[in-house]
C-alpha positions as CSV (number, residue, x, y, z in Angstrom):
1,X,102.3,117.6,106.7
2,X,100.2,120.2,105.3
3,X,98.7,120.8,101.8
4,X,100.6,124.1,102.4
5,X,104.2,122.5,102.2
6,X,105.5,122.9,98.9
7,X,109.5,121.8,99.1
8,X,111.3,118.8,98.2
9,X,114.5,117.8,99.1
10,X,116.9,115.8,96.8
11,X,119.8,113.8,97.7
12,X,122.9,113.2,95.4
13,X,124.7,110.1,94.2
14,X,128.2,109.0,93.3
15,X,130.1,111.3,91.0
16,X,128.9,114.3,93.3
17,X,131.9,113.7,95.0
18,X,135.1,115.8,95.5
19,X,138.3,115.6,97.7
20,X,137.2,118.3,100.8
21,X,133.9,117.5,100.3
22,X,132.2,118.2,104.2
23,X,135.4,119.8,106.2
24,X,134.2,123.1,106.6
25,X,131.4,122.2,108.2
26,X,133.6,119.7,110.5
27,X,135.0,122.4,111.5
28,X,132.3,124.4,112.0
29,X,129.3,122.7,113.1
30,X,129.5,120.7,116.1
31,X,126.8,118.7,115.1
32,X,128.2,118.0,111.8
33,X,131.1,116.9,113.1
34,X,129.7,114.5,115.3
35,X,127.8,113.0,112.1
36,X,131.4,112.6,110.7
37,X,132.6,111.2,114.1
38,X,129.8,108.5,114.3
39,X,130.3,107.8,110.4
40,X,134.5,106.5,111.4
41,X,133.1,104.6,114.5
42,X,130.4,102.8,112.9
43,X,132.7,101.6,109.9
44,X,135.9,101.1,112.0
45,X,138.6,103.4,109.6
46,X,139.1,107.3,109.3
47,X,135.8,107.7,106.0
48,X,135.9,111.6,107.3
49,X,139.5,111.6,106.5
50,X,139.0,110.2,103.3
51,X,136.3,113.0,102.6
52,X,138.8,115.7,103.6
53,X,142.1,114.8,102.1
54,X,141.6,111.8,100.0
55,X,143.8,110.6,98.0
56,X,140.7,111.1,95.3
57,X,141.7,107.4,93.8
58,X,140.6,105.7,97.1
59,X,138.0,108.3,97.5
60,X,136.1,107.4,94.1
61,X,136.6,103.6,95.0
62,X,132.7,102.3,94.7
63,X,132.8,100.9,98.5
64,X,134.4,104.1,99.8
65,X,132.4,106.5,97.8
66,X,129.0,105.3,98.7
67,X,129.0,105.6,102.8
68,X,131.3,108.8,101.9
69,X,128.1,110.8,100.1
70,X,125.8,109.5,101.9
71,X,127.9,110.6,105.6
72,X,128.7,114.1,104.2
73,X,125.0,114.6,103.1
74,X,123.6,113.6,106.5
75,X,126.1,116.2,107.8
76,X,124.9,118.6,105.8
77,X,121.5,117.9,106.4
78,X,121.9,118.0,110.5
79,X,123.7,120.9,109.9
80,X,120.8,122.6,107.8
81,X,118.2,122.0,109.8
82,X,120.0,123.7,113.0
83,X,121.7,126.9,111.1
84,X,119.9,127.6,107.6
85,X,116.2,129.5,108.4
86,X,115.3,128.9,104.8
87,X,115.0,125.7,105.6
88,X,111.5,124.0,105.6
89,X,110.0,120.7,106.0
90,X,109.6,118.8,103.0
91,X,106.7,117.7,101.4
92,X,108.6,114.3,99.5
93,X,111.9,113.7,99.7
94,X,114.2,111.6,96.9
95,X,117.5,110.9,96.0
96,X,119.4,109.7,93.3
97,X,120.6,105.9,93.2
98,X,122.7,106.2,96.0
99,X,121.2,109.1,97.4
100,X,117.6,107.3,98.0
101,X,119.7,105.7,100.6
102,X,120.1,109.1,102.2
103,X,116.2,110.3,101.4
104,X,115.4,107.3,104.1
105,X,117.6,108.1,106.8
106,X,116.2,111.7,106.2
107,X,112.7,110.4,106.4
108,X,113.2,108.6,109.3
109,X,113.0,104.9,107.5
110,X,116.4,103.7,107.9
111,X,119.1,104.8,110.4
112,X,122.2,106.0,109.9
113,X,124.3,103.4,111.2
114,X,122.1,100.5,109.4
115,X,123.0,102.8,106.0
116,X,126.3,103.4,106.4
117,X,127.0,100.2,107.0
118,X,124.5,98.9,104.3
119,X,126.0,101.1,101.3
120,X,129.2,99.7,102.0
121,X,128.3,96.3,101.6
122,X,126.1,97.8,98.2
123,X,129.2,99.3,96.7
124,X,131.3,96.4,97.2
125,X,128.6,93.9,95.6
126,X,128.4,96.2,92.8
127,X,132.0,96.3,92.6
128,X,132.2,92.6,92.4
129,X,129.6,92.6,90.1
130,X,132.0,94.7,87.9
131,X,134.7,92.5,88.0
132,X,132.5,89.4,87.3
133,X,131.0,91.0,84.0
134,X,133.3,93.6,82.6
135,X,131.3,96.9,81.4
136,X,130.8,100.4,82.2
137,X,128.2,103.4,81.8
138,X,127.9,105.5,78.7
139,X,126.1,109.0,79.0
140,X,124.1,110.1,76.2
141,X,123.2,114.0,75.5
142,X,121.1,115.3,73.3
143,X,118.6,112.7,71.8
144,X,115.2,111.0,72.8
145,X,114.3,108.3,74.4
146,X,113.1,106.5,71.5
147,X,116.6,106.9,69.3
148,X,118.5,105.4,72.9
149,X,116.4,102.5,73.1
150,X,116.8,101.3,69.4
151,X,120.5,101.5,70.2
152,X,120.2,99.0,73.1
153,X,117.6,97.1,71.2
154,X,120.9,96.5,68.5
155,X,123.8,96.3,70.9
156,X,122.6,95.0,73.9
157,X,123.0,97.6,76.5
158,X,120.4,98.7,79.0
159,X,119.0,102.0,79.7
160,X,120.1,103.0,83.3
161,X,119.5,106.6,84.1
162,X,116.7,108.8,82.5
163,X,118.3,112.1,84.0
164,X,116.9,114.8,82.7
165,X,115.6,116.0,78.8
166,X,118.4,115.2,76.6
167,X,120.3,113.2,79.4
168,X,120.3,109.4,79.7
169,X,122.5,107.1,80.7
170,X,123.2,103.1,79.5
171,X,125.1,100.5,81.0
172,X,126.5,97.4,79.4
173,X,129.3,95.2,78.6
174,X,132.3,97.0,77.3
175,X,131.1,95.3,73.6
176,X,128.2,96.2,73.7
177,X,128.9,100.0,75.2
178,X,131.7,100.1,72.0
179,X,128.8,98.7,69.5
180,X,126.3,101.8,70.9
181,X,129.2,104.3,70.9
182,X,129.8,103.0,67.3
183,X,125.6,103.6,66.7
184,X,125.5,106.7,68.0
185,X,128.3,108.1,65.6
186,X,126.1,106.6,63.4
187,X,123.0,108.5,64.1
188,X,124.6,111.9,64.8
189,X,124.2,112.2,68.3
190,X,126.4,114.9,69.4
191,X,127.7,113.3,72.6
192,X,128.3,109.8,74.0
193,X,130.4,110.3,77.0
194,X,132.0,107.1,79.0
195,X,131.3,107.3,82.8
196,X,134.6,106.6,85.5
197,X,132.4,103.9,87.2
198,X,133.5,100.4,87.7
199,X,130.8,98.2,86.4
200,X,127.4,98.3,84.4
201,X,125.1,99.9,87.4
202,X,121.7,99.5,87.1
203,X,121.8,97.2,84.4
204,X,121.2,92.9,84.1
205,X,125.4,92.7,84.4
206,X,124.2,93.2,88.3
207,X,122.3,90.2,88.3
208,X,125.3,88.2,89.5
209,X,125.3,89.8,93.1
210,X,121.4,90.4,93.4
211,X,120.6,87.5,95.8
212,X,123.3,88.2,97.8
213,X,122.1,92.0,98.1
214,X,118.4,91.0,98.3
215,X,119.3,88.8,101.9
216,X,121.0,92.3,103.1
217,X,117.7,94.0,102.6
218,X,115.4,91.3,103.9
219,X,117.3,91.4,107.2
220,X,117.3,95.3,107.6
221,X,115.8,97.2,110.3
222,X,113.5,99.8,108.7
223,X,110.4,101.9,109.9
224,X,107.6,103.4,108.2
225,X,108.8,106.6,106.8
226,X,107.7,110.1,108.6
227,X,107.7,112.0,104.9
228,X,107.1,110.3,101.5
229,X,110.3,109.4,99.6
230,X,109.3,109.0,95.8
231,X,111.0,105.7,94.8
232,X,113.7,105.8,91.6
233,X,112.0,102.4,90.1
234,X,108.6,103.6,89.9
235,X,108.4,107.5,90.2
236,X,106.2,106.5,93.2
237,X,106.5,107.6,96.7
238,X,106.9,104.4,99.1
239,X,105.1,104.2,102.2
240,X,105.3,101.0,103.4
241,X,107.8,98.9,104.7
242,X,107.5,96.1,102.2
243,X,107.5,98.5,99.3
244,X,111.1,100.1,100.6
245,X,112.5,96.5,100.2
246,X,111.6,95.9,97.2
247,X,112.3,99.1,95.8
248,X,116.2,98.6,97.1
249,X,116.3,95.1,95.6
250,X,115.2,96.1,92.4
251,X,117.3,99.8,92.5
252,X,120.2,98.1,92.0
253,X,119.5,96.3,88.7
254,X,116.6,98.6,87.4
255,X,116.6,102.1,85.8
256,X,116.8,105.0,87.7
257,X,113.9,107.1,86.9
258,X,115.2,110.6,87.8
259,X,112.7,113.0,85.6
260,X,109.8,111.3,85.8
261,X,110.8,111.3,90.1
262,X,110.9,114.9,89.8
263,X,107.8,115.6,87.6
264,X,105.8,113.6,89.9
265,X,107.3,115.6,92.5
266,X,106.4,119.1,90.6
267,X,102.5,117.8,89.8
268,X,101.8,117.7,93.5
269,X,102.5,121.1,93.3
270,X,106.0,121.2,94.5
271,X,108.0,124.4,93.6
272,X,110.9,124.5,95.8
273,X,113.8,121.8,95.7
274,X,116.9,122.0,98.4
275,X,119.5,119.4,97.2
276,X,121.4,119.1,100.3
277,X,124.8,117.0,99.6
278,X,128.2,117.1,97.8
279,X,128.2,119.1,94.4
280,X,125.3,120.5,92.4
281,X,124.6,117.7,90.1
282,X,121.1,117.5,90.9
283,X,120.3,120.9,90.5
284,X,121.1,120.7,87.3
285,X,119.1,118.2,86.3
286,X,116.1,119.9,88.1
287,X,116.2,122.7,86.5
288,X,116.4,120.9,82.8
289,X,112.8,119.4,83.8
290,X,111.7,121.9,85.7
291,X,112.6,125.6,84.7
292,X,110.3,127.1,86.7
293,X,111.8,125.6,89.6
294,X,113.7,127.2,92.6
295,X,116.7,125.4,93.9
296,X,118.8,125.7,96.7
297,X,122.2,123.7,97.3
298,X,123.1,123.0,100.7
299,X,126.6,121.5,100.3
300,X,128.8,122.9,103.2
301,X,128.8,126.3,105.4
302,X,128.8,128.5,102.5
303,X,125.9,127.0,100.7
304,X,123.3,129.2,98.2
305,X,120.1,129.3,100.1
């Protein structure tokens, strides 16, 4: 890398997802394809089918969903770096929750069969972990930090995703997500939107499945990354082998640091972002810390670049 390098690229995480999401470029891009062929061996059912025509309910099934986004961003990915010529190497690389599963096959840390086969297993923990300790996901708009954590100070939730300005997310049991929703009324906050996830990501309510997840990681083949993916616990890129595990371990349980990812990101003088994946969800958020920022979504054949 050179000091002259100034792109990103950002990889999306569940909820970016859509019924279709990748079939153009299956039919296409031959190397896409064969990213979606690989993806059906690898897991041993039809996932590109499930991409293409659903039905949406098993599609948005945590265990589906996962190895689905993170299969249709790879394709897009193989696919951009053959056809788009806007496309340049990255300086750091990160994705959200899910997606940071995707940033280190990118980056050459983890391969794409040890992923797929690794966010399966994550999205069925986390489903388990769901049913074990009922509770959900509760997006905030419009308030600071400060105001969100006096509300899970008083009802018991955690914070889970600090998005973007004015976005942040809390998990918690479903008491404790109706005693905040009940709070936030409260103190006029204009929007407190309930998330169609099946458990309390990121929060303590994963605890129950952690040791489980944490032997997964221990045992999985990784390398030393060839670009620096800037972690969602810390805002920091990892480097090291030891730090990738313990950034996954912790992930799952722990707060997904989006804005701060992306500030660090735009301090090192970063000024173009690709989000290449499913949907536009990211871009979004970018461009809510970062105004000044240009984005590109690469998301099938007929992507904006």
């Amino acid at each position: 890398m050179t000091g002259a390098a100034k792109v990103a690229y950002v990889f999306p995480g569940q909820a970016s997802q859509e019924v279709g999401m990748g079939f153009d470029l299956y039919q296409s891009s031959p190397i896409a394809r064969e990213v979606f062929y690989q993806a059906d061996d690898i897991l041993g059912f039809s996932l590109s089918q499930l991409c293409f025509n659903g039905p949406e309910e098993e599609l948005v099934k945590t265990v589906n969903v996962q190895p689905a986004i993170l299969a249709c961003s790879i394709a897009c990915l193989k696919y951009a770096q053959e056809s788009v010529d806007a496309l340049n190497t990255a300086s750091f690389l990160a994705g959200h929750s899910l997606g940071e599963y995707t940033a280190l096959v990118a980056a050459g840390a983890l391969e794409f069969d040890d992923a797929l086969k690794l966010v399966r297993e994550r999205g069925r923990l986390m489903y388990e972990a769901g049913q074990r300790n009922k509770g959900g996901m509760l997006a905030i708009i419009g308030t600071e930090l400060g105001l969100i954590e006096e509300i899970c100070l008083y009802s018991g939730c955690n914070i889970s995703n600090i998005n973007c300005p004015g976005q942040i997310v809390i998990s918690g049991a479903i008491d404790a997500l109706n005693e905040a929703s009940k709070l936030a009324k409260e103190k006029k906050i204009r929007r407190a939107i309930p998330l169609r996830v099946s458990g309390a990501f990121h929060s303590s309510l994963m605890e129950p499945v952690m040791a489980e997840f944490q032997q997964l990681i221990s045992k999985l083949p990784l390398s030393t990354p060839n670009y620096p993916v800037v972690a969602n616990v810390t805002a920091q890129p990892l480097v090291g082998i030891s730090e990738i595990r313990e950034e996954l371990v912790k992930q799952l349980r722990c707060c997904i640091q989006w804005q701060s990812s992306i500030e660090y990101i735009r301090d090192k003088g970063v000024s173009t972002f690709y989000e290449i994946g499913p949907g536009k969800v990211l871009s979004g958020l970018i461009k809510r810390i970062y105004p000044d920022a240009e984005i590109f979504t690469i998301s099938g054949k007929q992507s904006v670049v």
